[in-house]
MARLUM-890402 format. One record per residue (C-alpha): residue number from 1; x, y, z; residue in three letters. Coordinates in Angstrom, 2 decimals, m for minus. Each point is the difference from the previous one (the first is absolute). Example, Ala and Ser with C-alpha at 12.3 -4.5 7.8 and 13.67 -1.06 7.14 Angstrom:
2
 seq      px      py      pz type
   1   12.30   m4.50    7.80  Ala
   2    1.37    3.44   m0.66  Ser
***
This chain:
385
 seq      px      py      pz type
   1    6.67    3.00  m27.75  Unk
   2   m0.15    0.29    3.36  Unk
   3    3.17    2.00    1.31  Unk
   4    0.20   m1.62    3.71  Unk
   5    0.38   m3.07   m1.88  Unk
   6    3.80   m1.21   m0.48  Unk
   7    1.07   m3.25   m1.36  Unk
   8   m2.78    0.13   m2.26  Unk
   9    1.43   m3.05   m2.30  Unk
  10   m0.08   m2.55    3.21  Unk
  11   m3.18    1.71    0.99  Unk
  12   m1.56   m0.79   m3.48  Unk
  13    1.21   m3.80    0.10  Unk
  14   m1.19   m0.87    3.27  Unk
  15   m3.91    1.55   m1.34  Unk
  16    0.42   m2.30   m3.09  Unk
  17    0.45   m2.76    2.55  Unk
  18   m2.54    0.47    2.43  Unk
  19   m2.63    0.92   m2.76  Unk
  20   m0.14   m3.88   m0.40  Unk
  21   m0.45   m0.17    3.85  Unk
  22   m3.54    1.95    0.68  Unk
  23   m1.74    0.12    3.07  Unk
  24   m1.66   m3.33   m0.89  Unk
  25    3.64   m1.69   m0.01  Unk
  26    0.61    1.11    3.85  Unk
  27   m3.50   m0.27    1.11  Unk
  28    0.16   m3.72   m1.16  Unk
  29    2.94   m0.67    1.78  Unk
  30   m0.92    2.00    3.26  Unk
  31   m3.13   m2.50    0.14  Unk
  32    2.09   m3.08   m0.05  Unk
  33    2.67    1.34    1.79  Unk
  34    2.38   m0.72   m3.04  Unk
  35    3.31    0.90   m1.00  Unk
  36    0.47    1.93   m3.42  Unk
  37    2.43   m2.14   m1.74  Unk
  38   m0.63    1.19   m3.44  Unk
  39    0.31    3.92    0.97  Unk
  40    3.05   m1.21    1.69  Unk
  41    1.42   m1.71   m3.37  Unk
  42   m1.14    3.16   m1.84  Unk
  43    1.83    2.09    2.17  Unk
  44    3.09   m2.28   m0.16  Unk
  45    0.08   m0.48   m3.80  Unk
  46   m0.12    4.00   m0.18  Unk
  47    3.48    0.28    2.07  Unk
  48   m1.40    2.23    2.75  Unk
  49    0.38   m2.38    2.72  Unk
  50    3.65    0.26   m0.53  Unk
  51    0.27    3.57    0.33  Unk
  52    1.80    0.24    2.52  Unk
  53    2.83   m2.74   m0.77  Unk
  54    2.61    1.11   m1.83  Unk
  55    0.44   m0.43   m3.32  Unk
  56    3.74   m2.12    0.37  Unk
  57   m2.56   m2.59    2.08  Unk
  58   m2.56    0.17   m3.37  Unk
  59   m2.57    2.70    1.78  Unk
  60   m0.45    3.16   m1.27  Unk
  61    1.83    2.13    2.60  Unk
  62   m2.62    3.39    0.34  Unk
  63    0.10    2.50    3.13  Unk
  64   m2.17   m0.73    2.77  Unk
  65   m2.89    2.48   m1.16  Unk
  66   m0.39   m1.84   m3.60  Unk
  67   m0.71   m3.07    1.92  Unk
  68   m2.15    1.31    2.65  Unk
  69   m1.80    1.67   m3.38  Unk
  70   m0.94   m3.35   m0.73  Unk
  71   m1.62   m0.89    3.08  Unk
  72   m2.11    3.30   m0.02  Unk
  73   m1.48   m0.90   m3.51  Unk
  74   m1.04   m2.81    1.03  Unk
  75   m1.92    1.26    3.01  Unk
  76   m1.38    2.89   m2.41  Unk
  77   m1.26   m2.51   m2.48  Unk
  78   m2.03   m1.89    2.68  Unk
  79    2.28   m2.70    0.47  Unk
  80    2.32   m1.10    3.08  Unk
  81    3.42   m0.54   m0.06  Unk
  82    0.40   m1.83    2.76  Unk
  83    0.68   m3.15   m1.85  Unk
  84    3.10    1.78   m1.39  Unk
  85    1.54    2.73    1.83  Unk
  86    2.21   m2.58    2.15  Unk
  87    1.22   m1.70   m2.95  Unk
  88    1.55    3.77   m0.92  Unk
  89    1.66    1.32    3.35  Unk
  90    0.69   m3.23    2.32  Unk
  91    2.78   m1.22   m1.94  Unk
  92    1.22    3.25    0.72  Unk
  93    1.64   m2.10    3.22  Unk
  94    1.72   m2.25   m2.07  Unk
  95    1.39    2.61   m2.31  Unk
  96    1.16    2.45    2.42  Unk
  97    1.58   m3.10    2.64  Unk
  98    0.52   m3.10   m2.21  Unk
  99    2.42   m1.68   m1.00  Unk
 100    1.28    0.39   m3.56  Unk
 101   m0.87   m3.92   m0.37  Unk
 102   m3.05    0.84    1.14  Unk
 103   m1.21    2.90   m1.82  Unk
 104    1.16   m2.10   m3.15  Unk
 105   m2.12   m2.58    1.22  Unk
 106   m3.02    1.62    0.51  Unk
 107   m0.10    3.37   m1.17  Unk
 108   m0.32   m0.71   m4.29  Unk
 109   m2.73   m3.03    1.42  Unk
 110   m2.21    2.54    1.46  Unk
 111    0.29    2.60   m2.58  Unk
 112   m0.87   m2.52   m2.48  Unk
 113   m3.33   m1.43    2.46  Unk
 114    1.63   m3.22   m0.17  Unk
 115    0.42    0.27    3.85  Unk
 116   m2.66    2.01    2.16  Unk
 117    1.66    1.42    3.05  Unk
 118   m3.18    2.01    1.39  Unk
 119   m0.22   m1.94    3.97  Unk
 120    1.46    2.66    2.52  Unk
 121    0.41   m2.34    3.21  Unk
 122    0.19    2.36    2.80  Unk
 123   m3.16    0.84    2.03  Unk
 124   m1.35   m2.50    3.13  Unk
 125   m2.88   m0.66    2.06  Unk
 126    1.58    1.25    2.97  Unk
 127    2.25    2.73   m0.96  Unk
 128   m1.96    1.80   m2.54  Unk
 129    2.20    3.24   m0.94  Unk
 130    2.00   m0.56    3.04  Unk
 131    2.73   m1.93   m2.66  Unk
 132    2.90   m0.41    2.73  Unk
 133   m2.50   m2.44    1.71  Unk
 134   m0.02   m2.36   m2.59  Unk
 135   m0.46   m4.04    1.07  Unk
 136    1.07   m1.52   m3.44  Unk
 137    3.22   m1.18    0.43  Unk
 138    2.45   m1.04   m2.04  Unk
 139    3.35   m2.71    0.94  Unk
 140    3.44   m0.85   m1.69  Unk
 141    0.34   m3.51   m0.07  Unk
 142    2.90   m0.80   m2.07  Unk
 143   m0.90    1.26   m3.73  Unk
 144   m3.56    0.33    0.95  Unk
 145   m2.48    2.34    1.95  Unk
 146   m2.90   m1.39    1.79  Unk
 147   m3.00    2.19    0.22  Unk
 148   m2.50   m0.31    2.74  Unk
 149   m2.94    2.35    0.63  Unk
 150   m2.94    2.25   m1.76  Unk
 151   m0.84    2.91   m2.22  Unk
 152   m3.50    1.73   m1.01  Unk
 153   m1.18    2.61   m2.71  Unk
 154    2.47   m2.12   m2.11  Unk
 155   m1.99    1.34   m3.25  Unk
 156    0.64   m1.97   m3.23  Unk
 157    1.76   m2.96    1.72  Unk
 158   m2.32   m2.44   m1.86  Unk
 159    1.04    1.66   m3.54  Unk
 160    3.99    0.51    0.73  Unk
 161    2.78   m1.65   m0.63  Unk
 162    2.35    1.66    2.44  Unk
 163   m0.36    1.24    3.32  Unk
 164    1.94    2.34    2.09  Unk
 165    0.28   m0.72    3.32  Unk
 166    1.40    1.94    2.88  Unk
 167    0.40   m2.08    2.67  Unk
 168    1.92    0.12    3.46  Unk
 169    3.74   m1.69   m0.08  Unk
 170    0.53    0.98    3.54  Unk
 171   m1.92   m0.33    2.88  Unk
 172   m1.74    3.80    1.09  Unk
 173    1.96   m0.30    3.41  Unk
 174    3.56   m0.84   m1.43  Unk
 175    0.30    3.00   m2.03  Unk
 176    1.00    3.32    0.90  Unk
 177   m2.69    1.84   m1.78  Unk
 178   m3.30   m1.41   m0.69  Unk
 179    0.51    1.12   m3.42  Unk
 180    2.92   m2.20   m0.56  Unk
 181   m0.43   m3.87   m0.51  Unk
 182   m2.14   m0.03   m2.79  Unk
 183    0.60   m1.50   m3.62  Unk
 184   m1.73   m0.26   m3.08  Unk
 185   m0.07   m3.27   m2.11  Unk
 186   m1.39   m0.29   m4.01  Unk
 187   m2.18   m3.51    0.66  Unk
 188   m0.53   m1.94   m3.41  Unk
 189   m3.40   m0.69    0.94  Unk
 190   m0.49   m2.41   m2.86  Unk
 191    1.50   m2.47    2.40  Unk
 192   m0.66    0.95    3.33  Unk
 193   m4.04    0.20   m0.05  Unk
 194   m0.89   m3.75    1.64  Unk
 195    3.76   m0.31    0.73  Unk
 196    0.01    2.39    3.37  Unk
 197   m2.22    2.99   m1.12  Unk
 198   m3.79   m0.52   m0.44  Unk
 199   m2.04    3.19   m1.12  Unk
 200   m3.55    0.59    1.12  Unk
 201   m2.14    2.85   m2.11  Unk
 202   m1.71    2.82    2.24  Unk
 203   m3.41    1.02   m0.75  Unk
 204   m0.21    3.66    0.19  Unk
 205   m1.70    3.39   m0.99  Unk
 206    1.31    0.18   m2.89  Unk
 207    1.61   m1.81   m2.81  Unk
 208    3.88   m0.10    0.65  Unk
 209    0.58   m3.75   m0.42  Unk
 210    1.31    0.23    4.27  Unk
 211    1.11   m3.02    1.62  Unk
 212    2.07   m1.28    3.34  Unk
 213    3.20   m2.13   m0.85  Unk
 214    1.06   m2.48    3.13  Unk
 215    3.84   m1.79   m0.34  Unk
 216    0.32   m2.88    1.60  Unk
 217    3.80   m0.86    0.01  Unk
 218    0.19    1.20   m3.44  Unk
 219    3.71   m0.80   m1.23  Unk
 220    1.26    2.24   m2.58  Unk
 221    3.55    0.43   m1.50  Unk
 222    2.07    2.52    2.32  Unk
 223    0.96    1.88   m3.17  Unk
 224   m3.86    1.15    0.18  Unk
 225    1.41    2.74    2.47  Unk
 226   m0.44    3.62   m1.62  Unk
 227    3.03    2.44    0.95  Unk
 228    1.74   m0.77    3.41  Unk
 229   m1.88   m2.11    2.99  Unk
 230   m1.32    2.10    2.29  Unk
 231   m0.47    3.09   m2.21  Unk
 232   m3.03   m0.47   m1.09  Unk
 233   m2.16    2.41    1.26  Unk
 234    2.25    2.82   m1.44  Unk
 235   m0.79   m1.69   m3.40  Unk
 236   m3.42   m0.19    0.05  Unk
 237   m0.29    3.47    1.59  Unk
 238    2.07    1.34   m2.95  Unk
 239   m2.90   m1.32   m2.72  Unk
 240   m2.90    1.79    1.98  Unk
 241    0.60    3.43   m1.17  Unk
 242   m0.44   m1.31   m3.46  Unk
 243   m3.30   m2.37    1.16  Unk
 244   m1.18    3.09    0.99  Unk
 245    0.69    2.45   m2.40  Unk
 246   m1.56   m2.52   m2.66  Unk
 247   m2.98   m1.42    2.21  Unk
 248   m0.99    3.99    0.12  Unk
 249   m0.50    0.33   m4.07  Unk
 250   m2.63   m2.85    0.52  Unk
 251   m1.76    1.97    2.65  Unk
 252    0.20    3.23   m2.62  Unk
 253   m1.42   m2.18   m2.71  Unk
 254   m2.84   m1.14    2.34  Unk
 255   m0.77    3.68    0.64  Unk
 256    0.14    0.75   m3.76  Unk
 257   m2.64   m2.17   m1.03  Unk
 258   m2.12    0.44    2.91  Unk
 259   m0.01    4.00   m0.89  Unk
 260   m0.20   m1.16   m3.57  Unk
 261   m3.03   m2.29    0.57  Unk
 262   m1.42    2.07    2.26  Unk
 263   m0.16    3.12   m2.05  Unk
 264   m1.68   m1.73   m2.89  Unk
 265   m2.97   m1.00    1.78  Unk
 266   m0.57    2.92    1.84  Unk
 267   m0.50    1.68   m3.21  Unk
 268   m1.92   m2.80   m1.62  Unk
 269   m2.24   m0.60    2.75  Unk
 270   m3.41    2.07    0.39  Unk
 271   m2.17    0.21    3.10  Unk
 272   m2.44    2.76    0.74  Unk
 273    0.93    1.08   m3.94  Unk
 274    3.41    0.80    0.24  Unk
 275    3.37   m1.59    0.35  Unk
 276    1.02   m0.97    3.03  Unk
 277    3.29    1.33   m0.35  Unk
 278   m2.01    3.28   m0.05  Unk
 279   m0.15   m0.19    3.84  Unk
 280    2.89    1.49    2.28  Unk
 281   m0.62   m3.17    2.35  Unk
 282    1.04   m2.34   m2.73  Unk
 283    2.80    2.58   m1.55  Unk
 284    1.91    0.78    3.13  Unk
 285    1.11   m3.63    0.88  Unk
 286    1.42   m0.75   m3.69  Unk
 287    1.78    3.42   m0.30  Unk
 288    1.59   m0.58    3.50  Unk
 289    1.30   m3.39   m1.12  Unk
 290    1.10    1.41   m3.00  Unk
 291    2.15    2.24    1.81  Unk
 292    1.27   m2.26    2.56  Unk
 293    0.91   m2.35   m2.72  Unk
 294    2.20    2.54   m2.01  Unk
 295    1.34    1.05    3.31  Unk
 296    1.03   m3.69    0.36  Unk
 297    1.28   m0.34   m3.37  Unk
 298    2.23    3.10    0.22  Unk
 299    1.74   m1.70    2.93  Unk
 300    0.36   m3.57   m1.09  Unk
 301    1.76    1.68   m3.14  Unk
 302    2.00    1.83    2.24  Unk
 303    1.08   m3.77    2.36  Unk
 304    0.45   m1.55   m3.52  Unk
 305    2.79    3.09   m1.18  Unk
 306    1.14   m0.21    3.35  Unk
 307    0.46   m4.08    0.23  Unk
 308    1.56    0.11   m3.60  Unk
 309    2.65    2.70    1.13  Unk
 310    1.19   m2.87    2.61  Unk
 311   m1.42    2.80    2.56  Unk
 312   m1.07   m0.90    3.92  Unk
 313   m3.38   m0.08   m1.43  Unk
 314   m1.66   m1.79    3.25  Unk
 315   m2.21    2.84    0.98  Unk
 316   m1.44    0.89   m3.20  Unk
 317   m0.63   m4.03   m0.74  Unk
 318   m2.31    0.15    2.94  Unk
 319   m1.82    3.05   m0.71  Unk
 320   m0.34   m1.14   m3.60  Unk
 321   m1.54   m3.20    1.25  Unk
 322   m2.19    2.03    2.58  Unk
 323   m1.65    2.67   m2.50  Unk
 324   m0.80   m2.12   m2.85  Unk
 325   m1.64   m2.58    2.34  Unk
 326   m1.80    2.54    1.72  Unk
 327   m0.97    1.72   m3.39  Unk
 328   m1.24   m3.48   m1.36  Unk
 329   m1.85   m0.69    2.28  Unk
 330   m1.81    3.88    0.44  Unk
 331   m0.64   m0.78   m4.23  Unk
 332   m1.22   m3.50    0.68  Unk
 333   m2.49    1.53    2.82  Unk
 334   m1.54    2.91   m2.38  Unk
 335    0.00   m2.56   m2.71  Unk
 336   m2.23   m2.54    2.10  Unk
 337   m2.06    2.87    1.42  Unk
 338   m0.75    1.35   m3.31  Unk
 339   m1.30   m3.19   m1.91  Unk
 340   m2.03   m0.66    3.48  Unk
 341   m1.70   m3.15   m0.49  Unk
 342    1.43   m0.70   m3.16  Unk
 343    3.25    0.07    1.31  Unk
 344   m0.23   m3.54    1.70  Unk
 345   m1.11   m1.53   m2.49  Unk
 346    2.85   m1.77   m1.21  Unk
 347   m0.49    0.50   m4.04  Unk
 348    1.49    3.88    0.47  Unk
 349    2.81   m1.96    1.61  Unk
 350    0.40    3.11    2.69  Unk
 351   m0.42   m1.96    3.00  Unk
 352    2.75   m2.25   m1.18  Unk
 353    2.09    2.63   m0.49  Unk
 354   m0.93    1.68    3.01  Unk
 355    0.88   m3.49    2.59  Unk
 356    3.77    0.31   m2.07  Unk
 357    0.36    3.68    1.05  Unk
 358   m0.57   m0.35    3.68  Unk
 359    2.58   m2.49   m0.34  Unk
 360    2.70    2.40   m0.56  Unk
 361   m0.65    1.62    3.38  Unk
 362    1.24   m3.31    1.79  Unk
 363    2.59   m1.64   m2.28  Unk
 364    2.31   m0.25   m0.91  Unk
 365    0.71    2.60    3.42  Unk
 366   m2.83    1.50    1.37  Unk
 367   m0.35    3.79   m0.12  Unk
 368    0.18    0.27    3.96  Unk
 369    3.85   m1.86    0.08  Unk
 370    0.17    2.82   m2.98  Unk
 371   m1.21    2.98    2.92  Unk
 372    2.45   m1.88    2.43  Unk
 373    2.91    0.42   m1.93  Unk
 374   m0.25    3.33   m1.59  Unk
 375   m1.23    1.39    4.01  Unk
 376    3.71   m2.17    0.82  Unk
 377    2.17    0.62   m2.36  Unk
 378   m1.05    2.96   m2.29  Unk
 379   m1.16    1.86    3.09  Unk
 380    2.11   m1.03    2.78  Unk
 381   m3.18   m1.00    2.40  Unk
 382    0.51   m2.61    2.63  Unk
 383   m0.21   m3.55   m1.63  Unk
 384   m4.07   m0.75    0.39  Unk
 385    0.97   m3.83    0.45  Unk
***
């Protein structure tokens, strides 16, 4: 037994899962840019979608690090999660700011799959990370909101049922703070696609099932509105620690099975008879990721004790998010440098792997907004921006 491992029971059930997903299964899929429905059933059917619902609303109600265990054995295995991890963690919005009707609504539909919520509506062409600068807006008309404008990296939009949308209520220059006039709204978009909201897919590096999302006087019912118009920002802030915090145990798992994978063939592979693995050059990288990565791993434990104590956990969210990425990715480099030429090919399914780490350096915050906040507010530096 391996004693970092805890958890070991959901740890053993998600590895019975993905041992009927090989490399084959997401190689397959990468090629046609598909979307892994039946992983995505599997994963449902086994109940740990819903870990993070509670079990009065029919999930299964475990602490943040359980679910973000989840996530990391998937990444370990070979797989990708990111056909899954929003249907855990964005209906934390909804639970945390609902409405009791609508948590009763909702809540047992996507514990159950019978409802995806995985479409996270709030990035823009023009505004990027710059969120206060939002276009989309969103207008009371009687029992209604109309909803006029755009969104990008809408991942999953195609393969959701529900969408959460942050959009602006009141105009940038009639508020007080920037931060203020912004709402979120749950869209049914069973109706609204060719109704208002047309989605276009994005091709892109790598398989994450992207797409743009353009409303064009959209009308949805006014009790679509999440919490208290205008608040909306706080509420979507208050998920991120969590995104982050679980989006980091995919970057470990990446940096576990590049290590893993790694290791193997150094010490399978002969040249100039002996094992390349034999040869500091080849050594050095993997050892340094391996320490980086249990470096990382220490402190998204620590963000995960932290977020479940109902801590300020803010600063070590970020720096959880920051090391693993950056620890993936030094794996997924010594992994692809090892294999050499072999490591492209796509059969050994490392340079798959490898385009889905460098995306955790970018998304879902990039690691310099990361550098800017902890220089800002851990650090008390001049704000960079």
């Amino acid at each position: 037994m391996n004693l970092d491992e805890d958890h070991l029971d959901i740890r053993e059930g998600v590895r019975r899962i993905c041992a009927d997903y090989p490399g084959s299964y997401w190689r397959e899929l990468d090629e046609r840019e598909g979307y892994p429905s039946e992983f995505v059933k599997a994963m449902t059917q086994a109940g740990f979608l819903s870990a993070l619902i509670p079990e009065v609303y029919g999930g299964s109600g475990l602490p943040l690090r359980a679910a973000g265990v989840i996530l990391e054995e998937i990444h370990a295995c070979g797989g990708n999660a990111s056909a899954t991890h929003a249907q855990m963690y964005t209906m934390g919005t909804v639970l945390r700011h609902g409405s009791e009707a609508q948590k009763n609504e909702y809540l047992p539909q996507i514990a159950s799959g019978q409802l995806r919520l995985q479409a996270f509506g709030v990035t823009e062409p023009s505004s990027g990370t710059d969120t206060t600068k939002l276009k989309t807006r969103a207008v009371k008309e009687g029992d209604h909101y109309v909803i006029n404008g755009q969104k990008i990296w809408t991942s999953r939009a195609l393969f959701s049922d529900l969408m959460l949308l942050l959009a602006r209520t009141t105009p940038i220059e009639q508020v007080t703070k920037k931060t203020e006039g912004l709402s979120v709204f749950l869209i049914d978009m069973r109706g609204a696609v060719g109704n208002g909201m047309t989605i276009r897919p994005i091709k892109a590096m790598i398989n994450h099932n992207t797409t743009e999302v353009f409303f064009d006087n959209l009308r949805i019912p006014a009790n679509s509105l999440i919490g208290e118009e205008g608040k909306g920002l706080r509420y979507i802030m208050d998920g991120m620690n969590a995104e982050r915090i679980l989006v980091s145990h995919e970057s470990i798992g990446d940096a576990k099975w590049f290590i893993k994978t790694a290791t193997k063939y150094a010490n399978e592979r002969v040249i100039f008879d002996r094992p390349i693995g034999k040869n500091q050059g080849i050594q050095f990288p993997i050892a340094k990721a391996y320490a980086q990565t249990q470096a990382a791993e220490l402190m998204v434990r620590k963000s995960s004790a932290i977020f479940e104590e109902g801590l300020p956990c803010g600063e070590f969210a970020n720096l959880s998010k920051l090391l693993s990425a950056e620890a993936a990715w030094e794996a997924a480099e010594a992994c692809l440098q090892t294999h050499g030429g072999f490591g492209y090919a796509r059969e050994y399914d490392i340079e798959r792997k490898w385009r889905e780490a460098r995306v955790q350096r970018t998304a879902p915050i990039s690691t310099n907004l990361i550098l800017s906040y902890l220089a800002e507010h851990v650090l008390g530096l001049p704000r960079s921006y």
